[in-house]
C-alpha positions in Angstrom: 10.4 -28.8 7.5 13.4 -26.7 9.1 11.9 -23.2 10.9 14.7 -21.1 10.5 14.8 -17.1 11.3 17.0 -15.1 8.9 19.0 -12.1 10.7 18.7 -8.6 9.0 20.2 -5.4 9.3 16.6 -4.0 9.4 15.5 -2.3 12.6 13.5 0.4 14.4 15.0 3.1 12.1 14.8 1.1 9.0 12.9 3.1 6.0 10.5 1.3 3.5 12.7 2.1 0.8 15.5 0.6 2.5 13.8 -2.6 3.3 12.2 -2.6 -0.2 15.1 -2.1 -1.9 16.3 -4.4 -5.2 12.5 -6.0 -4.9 10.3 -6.0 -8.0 6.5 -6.2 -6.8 5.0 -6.1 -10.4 2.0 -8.2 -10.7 1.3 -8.6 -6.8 -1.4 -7.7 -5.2 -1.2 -6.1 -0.9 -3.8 -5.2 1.2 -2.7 -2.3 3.3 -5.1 -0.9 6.1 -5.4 2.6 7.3 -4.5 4.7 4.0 -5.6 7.6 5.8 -2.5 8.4 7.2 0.5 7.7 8.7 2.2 4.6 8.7 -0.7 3.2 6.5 0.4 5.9 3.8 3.5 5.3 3.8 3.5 1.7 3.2 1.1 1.9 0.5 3.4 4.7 -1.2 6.2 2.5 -1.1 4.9 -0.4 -2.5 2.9 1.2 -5.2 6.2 2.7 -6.1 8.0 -0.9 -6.3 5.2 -1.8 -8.5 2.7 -3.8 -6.4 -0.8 -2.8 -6.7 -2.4 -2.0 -3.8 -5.6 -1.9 -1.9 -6.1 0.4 0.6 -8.3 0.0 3.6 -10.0 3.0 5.2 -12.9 3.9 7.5 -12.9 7.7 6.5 -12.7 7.4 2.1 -12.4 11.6 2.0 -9.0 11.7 3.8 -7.5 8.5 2.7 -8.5 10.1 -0.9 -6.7 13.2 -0.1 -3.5 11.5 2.0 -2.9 9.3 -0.6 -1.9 12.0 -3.4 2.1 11.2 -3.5 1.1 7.4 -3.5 -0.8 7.9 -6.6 1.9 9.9 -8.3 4.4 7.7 -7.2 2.2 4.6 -8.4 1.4 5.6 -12.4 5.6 6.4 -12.3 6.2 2.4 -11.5 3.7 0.9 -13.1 1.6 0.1 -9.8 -1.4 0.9 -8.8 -4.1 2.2 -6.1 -7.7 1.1 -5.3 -9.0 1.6 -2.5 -12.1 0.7 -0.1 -13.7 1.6 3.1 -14.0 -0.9 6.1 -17.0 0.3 7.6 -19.1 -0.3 4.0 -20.9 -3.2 3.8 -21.3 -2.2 0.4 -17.9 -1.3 -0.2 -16.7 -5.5 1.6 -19.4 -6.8 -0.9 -18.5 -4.8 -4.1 -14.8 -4.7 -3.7 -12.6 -2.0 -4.2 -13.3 1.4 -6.2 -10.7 2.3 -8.3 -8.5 5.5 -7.5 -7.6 7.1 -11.2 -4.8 9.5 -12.0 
């Protein structure tokens, strides 16, 4: 097997919707850790909105519930989906995650 490293134009300033772009994510599933904000939003917005349904990892449910708004809307628009699940639950890591509905 060959271990080959393809350039990209991507870089520091490169959006998620940039890198994203022309993919089709319907029917995958992604983890994505620290829905609560930030970066962690951000990803799981744009995914969602390519179609991938996603499972959010958080420690505090409340604000990844409330920071996660846009990703739901943008979500139900592109047929993917939101569920999320907290990382300090023992509960939540044994049950799996809760869904988020819209």
């Amino acid at each position: 097997m060959t271990n080959m490293i393809e350039a990209t134009s991507f870089g520091a300033t490169s959006t998620t919707d940039q890198v994203l772009s022309g993919e089709n994510l319907k029917g995958k599933w992604i983890l994505v850790t620290g829905v609560s904000a930030g970066l962690g939003v951000e990803t799981a917005r744009s995914l969602a909105a390519y179609g991938a349904h996603v499972v959010g990892a958080a420690r505090d449910l409340t604000k990844a519930e409330a920071a996660t708004g846009r990703v739901r809307k943008d979500a139900g628009a592109n047929g993917g989906s939101l569920s999320w699940l907290s990382s300090t639950s023992l509960i939540s890591r044994a049950c799996g995650p809760a869904p988020i509905s819209w």
